[in-house]
C-alpha positions as CSV (number, residue, x, y, z in Angstrom):
1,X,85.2,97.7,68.4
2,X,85.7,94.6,70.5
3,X,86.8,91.5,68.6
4,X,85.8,88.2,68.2
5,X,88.2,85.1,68.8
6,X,88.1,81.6,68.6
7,X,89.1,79.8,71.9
8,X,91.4,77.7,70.3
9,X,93.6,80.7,69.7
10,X,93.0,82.4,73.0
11,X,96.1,80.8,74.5
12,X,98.2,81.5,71.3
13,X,98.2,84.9,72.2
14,X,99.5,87.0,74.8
15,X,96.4,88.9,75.9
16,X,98.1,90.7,79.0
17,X,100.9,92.2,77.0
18,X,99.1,95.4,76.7
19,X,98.0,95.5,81.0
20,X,102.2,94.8,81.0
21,X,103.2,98.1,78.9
22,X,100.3,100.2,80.4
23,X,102.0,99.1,83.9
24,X,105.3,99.7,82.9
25,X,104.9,103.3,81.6
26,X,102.5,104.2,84.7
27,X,105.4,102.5,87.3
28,X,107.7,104.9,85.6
29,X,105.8,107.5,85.9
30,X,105.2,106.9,89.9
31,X,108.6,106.9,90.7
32,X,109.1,110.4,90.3
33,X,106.1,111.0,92.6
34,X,107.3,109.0,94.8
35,X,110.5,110.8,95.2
36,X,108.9,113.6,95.5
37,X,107.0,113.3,98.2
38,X,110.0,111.2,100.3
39,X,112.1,114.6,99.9
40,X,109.4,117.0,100.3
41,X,105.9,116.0,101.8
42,X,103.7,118.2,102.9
43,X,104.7,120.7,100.3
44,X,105.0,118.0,97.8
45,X,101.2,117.1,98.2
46,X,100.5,120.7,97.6
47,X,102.6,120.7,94.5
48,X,101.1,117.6,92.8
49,X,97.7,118.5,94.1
50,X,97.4,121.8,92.2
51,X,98.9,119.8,89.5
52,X,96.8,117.0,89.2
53,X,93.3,118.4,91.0
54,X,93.9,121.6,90.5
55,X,92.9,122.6,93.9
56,X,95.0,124.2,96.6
57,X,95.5,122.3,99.7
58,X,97.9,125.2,101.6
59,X,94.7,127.1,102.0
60,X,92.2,124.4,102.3
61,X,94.4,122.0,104.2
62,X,94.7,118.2,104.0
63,X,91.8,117.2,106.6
64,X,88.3,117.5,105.9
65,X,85.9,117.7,109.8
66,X,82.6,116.5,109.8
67,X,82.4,117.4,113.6
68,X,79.1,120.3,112.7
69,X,77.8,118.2,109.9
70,X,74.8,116.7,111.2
71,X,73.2,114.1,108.9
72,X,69.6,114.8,109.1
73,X,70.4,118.3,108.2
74,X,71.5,116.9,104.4
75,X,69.9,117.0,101.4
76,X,69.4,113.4,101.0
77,X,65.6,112.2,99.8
78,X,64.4,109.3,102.1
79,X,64.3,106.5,99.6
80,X,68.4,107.1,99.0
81,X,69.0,107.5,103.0
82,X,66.9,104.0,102.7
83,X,69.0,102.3,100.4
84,X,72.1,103.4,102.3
85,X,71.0,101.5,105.3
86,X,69.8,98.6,103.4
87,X,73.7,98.3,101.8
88,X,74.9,98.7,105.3
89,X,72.3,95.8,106.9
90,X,73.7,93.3,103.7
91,X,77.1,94.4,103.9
92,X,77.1,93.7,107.8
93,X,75.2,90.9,107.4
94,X,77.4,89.3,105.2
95,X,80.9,90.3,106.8
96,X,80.0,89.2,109.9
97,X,80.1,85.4,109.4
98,X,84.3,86.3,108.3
99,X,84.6,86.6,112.3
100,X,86.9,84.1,113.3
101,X,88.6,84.1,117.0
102,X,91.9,82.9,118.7
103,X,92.4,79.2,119.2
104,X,93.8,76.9,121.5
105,X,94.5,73.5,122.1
106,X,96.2,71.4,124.7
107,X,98.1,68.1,123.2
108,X,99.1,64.8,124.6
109,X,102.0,65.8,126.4
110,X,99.7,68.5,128.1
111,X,101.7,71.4,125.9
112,X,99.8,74.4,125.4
113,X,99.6,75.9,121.2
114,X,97.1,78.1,119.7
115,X,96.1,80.9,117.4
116,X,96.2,84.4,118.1
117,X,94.0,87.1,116.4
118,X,94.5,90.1,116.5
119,X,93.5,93.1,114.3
120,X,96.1,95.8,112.6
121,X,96.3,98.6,114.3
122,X,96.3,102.1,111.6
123,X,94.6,101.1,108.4
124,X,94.3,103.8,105.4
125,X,90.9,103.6,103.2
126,X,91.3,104.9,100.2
127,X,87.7,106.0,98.1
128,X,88.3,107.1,94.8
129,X,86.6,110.9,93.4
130,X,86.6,112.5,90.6
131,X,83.5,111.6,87.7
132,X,82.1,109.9,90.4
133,X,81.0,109.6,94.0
134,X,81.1,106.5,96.1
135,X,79.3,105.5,99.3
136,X,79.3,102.2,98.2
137,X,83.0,101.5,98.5
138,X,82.8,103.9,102.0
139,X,80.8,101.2,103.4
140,X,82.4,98.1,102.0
141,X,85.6,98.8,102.9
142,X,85.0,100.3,106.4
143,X,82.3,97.9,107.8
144,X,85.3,94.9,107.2
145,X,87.9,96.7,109.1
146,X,85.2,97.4,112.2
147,X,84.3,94.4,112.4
148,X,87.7,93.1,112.2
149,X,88.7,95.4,115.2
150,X,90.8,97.9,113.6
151,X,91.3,100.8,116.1
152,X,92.5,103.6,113.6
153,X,90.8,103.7,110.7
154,X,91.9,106.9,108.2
155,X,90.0,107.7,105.0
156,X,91.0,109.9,102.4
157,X,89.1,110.9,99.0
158,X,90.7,113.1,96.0
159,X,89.9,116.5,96.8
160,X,86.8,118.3,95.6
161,X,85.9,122.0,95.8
162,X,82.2,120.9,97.2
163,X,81.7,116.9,98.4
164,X,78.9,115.6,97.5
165,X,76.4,115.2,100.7
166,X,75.5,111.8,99.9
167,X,79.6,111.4,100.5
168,X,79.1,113.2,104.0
169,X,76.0,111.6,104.7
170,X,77.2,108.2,104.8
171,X,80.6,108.4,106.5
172,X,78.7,110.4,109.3
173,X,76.2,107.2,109.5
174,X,79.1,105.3,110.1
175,X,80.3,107.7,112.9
176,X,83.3,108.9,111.2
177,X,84.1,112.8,112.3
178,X,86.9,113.6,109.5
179,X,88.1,112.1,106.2
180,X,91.3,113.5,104.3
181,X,91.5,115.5,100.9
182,X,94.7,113.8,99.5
183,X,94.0,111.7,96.2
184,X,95.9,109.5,93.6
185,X,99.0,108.2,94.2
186,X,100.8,111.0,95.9
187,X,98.0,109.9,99.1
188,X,98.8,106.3,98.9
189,X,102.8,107.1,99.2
190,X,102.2,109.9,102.2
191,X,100.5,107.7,104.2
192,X,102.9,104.6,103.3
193,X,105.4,106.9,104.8
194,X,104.0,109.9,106.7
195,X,104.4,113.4,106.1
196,X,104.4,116.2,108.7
197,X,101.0,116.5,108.6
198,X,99.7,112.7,107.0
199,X,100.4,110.1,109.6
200,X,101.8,106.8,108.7
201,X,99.5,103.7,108.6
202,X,100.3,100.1,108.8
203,X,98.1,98.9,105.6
204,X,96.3,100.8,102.9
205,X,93.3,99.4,101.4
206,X,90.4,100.3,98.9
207,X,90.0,100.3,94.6
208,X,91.5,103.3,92.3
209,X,93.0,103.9,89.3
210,X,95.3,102.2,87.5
211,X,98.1,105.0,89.2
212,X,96.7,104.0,92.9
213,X,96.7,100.3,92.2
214,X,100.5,100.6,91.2
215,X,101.5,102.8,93.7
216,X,99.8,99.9,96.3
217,X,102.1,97.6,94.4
218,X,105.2,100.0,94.9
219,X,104.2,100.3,98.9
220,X,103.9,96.8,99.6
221,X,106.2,95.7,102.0
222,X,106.5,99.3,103.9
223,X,102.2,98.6,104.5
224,X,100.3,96.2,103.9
225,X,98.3,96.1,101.4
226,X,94.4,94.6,100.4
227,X,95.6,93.9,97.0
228,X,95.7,95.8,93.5
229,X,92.7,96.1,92.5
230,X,92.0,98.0,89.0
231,X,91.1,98.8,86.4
232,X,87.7,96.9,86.7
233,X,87.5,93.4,84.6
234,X,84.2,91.6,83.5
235,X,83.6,87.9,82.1
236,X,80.1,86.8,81.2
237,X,80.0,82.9,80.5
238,X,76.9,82.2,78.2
239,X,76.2,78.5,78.2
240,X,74.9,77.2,74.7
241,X,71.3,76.3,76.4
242,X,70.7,79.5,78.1
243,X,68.0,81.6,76.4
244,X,69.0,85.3,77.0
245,X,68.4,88.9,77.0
246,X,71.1,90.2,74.6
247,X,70.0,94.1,75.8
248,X,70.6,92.8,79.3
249,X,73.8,90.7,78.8
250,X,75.1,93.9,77.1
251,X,74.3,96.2,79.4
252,X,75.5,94.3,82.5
253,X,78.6,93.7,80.2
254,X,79.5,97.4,79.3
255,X,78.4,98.5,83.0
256,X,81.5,97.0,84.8
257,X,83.9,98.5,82.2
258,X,82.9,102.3,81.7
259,X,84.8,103.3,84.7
260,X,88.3,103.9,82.7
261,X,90.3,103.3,79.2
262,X,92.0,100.3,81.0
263,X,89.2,98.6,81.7
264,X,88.7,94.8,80.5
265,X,86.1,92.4,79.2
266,X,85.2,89.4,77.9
267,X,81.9,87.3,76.7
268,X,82.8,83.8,77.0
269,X,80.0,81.1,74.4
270,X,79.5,78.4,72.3
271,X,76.9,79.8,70.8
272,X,78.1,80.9,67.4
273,X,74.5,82.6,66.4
274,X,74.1,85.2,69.0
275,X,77.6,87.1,68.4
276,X,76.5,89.3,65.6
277,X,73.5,90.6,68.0
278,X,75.4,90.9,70.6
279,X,78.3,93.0,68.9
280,X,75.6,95.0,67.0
281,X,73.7,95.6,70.5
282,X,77.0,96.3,72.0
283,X,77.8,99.5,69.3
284,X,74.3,100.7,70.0
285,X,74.7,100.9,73.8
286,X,78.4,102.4,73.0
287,X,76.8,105.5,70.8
288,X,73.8,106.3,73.6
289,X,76.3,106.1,76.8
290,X,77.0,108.9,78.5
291,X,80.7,107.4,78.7
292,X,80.8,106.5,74.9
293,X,84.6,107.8,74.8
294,X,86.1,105.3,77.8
295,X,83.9,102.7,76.5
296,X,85.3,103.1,72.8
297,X,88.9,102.6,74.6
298,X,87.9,99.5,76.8
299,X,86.4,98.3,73.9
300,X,89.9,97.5,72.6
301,X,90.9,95.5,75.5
302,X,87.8,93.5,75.6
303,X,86.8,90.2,73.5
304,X,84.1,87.8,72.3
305,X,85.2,84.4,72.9
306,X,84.0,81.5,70.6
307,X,85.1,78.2,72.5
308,X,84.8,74.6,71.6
309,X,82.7,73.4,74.8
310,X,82.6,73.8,78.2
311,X,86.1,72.7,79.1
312,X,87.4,75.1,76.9
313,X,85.4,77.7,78.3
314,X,86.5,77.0,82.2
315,X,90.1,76.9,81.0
316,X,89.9,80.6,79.4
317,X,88.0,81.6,82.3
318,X,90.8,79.8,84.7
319,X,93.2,81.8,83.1
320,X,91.9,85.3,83.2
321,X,91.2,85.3,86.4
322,X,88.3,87.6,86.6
323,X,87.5,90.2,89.1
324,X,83.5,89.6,88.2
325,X,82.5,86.4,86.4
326,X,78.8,86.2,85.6
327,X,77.7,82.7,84.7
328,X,74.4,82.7,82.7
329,X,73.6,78.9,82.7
330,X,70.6,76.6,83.6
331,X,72.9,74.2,84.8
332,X,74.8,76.3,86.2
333,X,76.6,74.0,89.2
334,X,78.5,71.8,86.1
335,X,80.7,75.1,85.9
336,X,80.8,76.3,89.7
337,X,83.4,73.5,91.0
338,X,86.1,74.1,88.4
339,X,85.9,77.4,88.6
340,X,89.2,78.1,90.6
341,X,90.3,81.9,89.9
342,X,87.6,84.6,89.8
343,X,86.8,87.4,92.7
344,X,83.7,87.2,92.6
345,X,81.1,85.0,90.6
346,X,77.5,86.2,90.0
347,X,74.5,83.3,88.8
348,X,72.5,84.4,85.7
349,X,72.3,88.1,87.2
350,X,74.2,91.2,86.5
351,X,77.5,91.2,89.0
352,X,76.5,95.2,89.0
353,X,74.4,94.0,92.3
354,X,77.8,92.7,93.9
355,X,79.0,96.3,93.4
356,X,76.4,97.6,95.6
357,X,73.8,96.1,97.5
358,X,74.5,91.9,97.7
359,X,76.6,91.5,100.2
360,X,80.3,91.3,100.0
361,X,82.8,93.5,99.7
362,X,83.2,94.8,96.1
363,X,86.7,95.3,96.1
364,X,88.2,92.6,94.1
365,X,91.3,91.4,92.5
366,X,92.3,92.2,89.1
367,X,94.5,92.0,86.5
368,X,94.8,87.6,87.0
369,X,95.9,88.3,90.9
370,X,92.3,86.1,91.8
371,X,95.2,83.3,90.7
372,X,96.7,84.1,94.1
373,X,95.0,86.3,96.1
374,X,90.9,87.5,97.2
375,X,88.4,90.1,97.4
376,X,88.5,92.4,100.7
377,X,87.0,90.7,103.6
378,X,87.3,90.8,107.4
379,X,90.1,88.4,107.0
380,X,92.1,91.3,105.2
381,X,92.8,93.0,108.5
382,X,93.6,89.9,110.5
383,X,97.0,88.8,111.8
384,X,97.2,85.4,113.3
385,X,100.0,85.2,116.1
386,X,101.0,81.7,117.0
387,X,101.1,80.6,120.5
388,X,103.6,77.9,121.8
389,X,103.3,77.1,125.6
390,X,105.5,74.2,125.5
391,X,105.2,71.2,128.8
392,X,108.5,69.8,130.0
393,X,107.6,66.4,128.9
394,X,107.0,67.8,125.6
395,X,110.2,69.5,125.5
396,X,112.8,66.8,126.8
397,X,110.8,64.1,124.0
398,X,111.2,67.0,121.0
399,X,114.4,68.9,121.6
400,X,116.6,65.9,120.5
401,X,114.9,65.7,117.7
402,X,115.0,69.3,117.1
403,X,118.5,69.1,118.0
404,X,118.7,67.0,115.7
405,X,117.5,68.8,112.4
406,X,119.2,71.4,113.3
407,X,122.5,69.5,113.1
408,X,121.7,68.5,110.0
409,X,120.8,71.9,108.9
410,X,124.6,72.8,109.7
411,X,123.2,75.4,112.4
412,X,125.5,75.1,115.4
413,X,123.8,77.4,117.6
414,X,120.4,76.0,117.6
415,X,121.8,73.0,117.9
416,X,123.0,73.7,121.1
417,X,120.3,76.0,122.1
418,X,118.1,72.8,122.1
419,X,120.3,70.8,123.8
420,X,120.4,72.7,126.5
421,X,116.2,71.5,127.2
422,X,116.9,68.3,127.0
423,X,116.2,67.7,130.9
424,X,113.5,70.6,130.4
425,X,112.9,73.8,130.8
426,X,114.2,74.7,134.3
């Protein structure tokens, strides 16, 4: 049953001690796996495949081809193949204002300096399986990267004995011809590091489970990474004037954590009167849902927050950090500037649109990482490469000082290395 709290003793507890344990025990856990597939790889993925998917990749292999799929030969009703094209029309729309390009510009002393972009190269998608299928994160994690430039873009799903044609349908729309069958974190570590059959990519990207989000973690630094994103978090603010929908709020509320045990939320008000209905509607929902069981278990990580006023209720939200933040409010720009940490915030609607059909990319940061870091974008596959192009005005007027610093610094060698410019480059 979620509980209800006071927000004057939210901060006298430590409400990310349980994410901490579950983390800890998981990270153990993924060591072994790791280790496993650095000694043995290819036979390794077969191993923990048939162990965790119970499907056998030595006869079915690791790659999936799409090459004699044809999409209009699916069985995919119109009004779905519709709604696939509307998501990728948003998506695209939306993305495509991230474009930024190289940049130059010449100074007084005529020296030449500037931004490079340029795209990475081999970039690894990851789209979860299992209870579920998801088009939706096909499209908003691939339409970033193309747009961005990326030349080799991988995709790999957990592996299924049939895939779901609205699956096929959709990466054939976006002209892919093959997708891997490698799930979990045993896929995130073979393409971190290759295999002799999974190439090695420079960054890995896309949501999972708690296990893929910490193997991410464990890979960063080898790859690149998008960020760790799971299990899914929700925070509904509901200001004291706003007159609301309690079935609504609920079911927007339970809707964003049903996807696993680990998932987190929170209902953030001053408004002492509508708690009881809301819990009470809350344990209805619970007892209909198809996912009762994982909602039962994210129940015990989520909360009803009673605060003081709206400064207490932008400080608790400050601090979680969510990945969705819904704001039910009729004024709602007196919360929108303080609002510094969130992934995404959604304005007296349910954030399930964000997950599908609004716009931007619905891979988000969780866990408090929207502290320090942002939802998938175009700008997640862009390196910027500075340019110096230095005039020998420029460089006789700055290598004393340079010189200088360096001195200071105690390095001899770059010290002299700059005083050999003073009369210029030649």
């Amino acid at each position: 049953m979620i509980r209800v709290i006071k927000g004057s003793d939210f901060f006298k507890v430590d409400f990310e001690v349980e994410r901490k344990k579950w983390e800890y025990k998981v990270e153990e856990e993924l060591k072994n796996i790791m280790q496993e597939v650095l000694m043995y790889g290819d036979n390794a993925l077969i191993s923990l495949t048939k162990k965790f998917d119970n499907i056998d990749l030595s006869e079915k292999g690791f790659i999936y081809s799409l090459e004699n799929i044809k999409a209009d030969t699916l069985s995919i009703e119109d009004e779905v193949k519709y709604s696939i094209n509307v998501m990728i029309k948003r998506v695209s729309e939306f993305h495509e204002r991230e474009r930024i390009n190289s940049w130059f510009f010449t100074n007084d002393k005529n020296s030449l300096l500037g931004q490079i972009i340029k795209p990475v190269e081999k970039v690894l998608i990851y789209v979860p399986g299992g209870r579920a299928v998801y088009p939706s994160t096909i499209i908003m994690t691939t339409i970033p990267a193309l747009i961005a430039g990326v030349k080799e873009i991988y995709i790999t799903t957990p592996p299924q004995q049939t895939y779901n044609e609205l699956f096929l349908y959709t990466l054939k729309v976006l002209n892919f011809s093959k997708f891997y069958t490698l799930g979990g974190a045993q896929a995130i570590f073979a393409f971190s590091y290759g295999t002799e059959s999974i190439p090695r990519v420079d960054m890995i990207v896309g949501p999972g489970n708690i296990y893929v989000a910490l193997a991410k973690k464990m890979v960063f630094g080898e790859v690149g990474i998008d960020g760790i994103n799971g299990p899914s978090e929700i925070a509904i603010l509901i200001d004291k004037e706003k007159e609301i929908d309690i079935k609504k709020v609920v079911c927007d509320f339970l809707a964003q954590i049903e996807h696993s045990p680990y998932d987190r939320g929170w209902i953030i008000t001053e408004n002492e009167e509508i708690v009881d209905d809301i819990v009470k509607e809350i344990n209805i929902e619970i007892e209909k849902a198809m996912r009762s069981a994982i909602l039962k278990e994210s129940m015990k990580n989520s909360f009803i927050i009673l605060v003081e006023d709206k400064k207490n209720a932008i400080e608790i939200i400050n601090h979680i950090a969510p990945e969705h933040l819904e704001i039910l409010s009729n004024n709602y720009m007196e919360y929108i500037p303080h609002i510094n940490n969130a992934g995404a915030i959604f304005i007296n609607h349910s954030s399930i649109f964000g997950d599908f059909i609004a716009g931007p990319s619905h891979v988000l940061p969780t866990g408090r990482r929207a502290i320090f870091s942002s939802g998938l974008s175009v700008n997640t596959f862009i390196k910027r490469i500075s340019f110096v192009n230095l005039s020998d005005e420029d460089i006789r007027e700055i290598s004393k000082y340079g010189s200088i610093i360096a001195r200071e610094e105690g390095f001899f060698m770059h010290e002299k290395s700059l005083k050999n410019y003073f009369g210029g480059k030649s």
